[in-house]
C-alpha positions in Angstrom: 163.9 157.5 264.4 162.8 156.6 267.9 163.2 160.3 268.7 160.9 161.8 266.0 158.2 159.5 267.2 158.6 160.8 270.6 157.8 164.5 269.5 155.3 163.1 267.2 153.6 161.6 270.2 154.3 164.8 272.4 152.6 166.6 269.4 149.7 164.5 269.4 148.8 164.6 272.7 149.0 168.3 273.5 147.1 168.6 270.3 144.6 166.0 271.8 144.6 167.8 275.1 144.2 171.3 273.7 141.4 169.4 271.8 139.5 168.3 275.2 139.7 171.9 276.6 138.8 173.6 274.3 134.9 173.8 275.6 131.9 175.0 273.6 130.6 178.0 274.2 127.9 178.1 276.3 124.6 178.7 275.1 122.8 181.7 274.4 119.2 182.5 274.6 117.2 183.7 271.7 115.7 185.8 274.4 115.9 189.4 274.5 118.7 189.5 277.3 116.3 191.6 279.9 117.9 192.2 283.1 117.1 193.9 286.7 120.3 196.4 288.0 120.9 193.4 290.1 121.0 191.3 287.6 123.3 193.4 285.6 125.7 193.9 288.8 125.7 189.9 288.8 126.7 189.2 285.3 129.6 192.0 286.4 130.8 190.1 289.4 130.4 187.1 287.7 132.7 188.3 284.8 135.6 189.4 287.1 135.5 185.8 289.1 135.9 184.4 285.8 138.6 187.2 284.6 139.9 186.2 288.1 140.2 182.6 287.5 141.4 182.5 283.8 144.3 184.9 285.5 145.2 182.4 288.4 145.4 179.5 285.9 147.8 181.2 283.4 150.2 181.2 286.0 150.4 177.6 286.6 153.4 176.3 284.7 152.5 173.1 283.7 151.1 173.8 280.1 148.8 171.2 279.9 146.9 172.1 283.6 147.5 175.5 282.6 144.9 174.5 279.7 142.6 172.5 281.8 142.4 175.0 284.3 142.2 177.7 281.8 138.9 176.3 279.8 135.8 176.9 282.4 136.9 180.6 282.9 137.6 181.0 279.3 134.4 179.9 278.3 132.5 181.7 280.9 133.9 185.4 280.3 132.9 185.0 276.5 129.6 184.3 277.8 129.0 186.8 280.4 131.2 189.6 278.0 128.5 188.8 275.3 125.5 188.8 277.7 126.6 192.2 279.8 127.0 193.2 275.9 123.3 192.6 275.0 121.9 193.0 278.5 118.8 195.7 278.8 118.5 197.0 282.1 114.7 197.1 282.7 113.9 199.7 285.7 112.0 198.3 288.8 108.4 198.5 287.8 106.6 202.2 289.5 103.2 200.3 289.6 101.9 197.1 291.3 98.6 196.8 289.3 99.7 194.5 286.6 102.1 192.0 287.0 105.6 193.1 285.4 109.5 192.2 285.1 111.3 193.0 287.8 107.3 192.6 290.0 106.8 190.3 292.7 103.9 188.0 292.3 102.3 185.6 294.9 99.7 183.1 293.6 97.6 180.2 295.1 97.9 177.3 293.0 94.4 174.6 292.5 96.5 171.8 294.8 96.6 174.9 297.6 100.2 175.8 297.8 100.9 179.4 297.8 104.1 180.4 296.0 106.1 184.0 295.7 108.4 184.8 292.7 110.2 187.8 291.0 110.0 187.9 287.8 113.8 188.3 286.6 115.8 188.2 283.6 117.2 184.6 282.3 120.8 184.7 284.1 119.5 185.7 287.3 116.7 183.7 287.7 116.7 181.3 291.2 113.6 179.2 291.7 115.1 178.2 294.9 115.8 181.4 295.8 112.5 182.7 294.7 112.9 184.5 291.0 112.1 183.2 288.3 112.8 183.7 284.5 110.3 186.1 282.5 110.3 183.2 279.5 109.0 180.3 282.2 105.6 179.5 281.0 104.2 180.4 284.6 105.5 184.1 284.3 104.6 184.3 281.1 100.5 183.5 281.9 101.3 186.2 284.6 102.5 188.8 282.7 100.0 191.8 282.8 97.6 190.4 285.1 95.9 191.6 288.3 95.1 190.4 291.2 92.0 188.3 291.6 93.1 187.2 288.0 93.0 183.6 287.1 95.4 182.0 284.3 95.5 178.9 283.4 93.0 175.6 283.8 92.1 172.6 285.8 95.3 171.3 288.2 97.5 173.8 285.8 94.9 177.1 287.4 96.8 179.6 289.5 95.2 182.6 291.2 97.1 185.9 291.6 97.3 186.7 295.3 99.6 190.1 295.3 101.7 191.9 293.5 105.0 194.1 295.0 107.4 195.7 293.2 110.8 194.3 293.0 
């Protein structure tokens, strides 16, 4: 008796551990999945790191680290699999007359600060690094507008400075 509770237990806790990696996927936008070819090389690189990774951890031995190790790369390749799968490569945009995805935009905000931003599809995006998504709000009040063009109101006003291409 003592020895069917012990695979009962061992049953229950890889089941329980299985449970816990086991991750949801992650989510995806309602967006159309717009991308630049940059951003379409990305979500390729990123897809074999993940491939990479899912590889490394199936040859751990331990079964239940295998698992652990297993889940992040798992999740990730159905995601990036599903976005490369829907992803619409929009070309660099020929002209800088209206703003654009895939345009460069710098604009003078009402506190002063001047800011620069391509607009970039939703995986790529890197406010830090100086893209942003074309569903932000700010891109969005950009979209199709000039320079010299004003969007916006009050604190919220921004000015359209230049526009580049890519």
């Amino acid at each position: 008796m003592g020895y069917q509770l012990s695979v009962a237990f061992t049953k229950e806790e890889s089941a329980e551990t299985a449970a816990e990696t086991l991750l949801p996927d992650r989510p995806v936008s309602p967006h159309p999945n717009l991308v630049t070819e940059a951003g379409l090389q990305a979500l390729q690189t990123q897809l074999q790191a993940a491939r990479e990774a899912y590889e490394a951890a199936q040859r751990i031995e331990d079964v239940n680290e295998k698992r652990r190790q297993s889940a992040v790369p798992l999740r990730d390749a159905r995601y990036l699999t599903e976005r490369l799968r829907t992803a619409q490569v929009i070309a660099t945009p020929a002209s800088t007359d209206i703003v654009a995805f895939g345009s460069t935009v710098t604009f003078s905000r009402a506190d002063g600060r001047v800011q620069t931003y391509r607009i970039v599809g939703e995986d790529e995006a890197d406010p830090k690094e100086g893209s942003i998504s074309f569903v932000a709000p700010v891109a969005k009040s950009l979209m199709g507008k000039a320079v010299g063009d004003v969007v916006g109101s009050g604190a919220q006003e921004i000015e359209i400075l230049s526009i580049t291409s890519g």
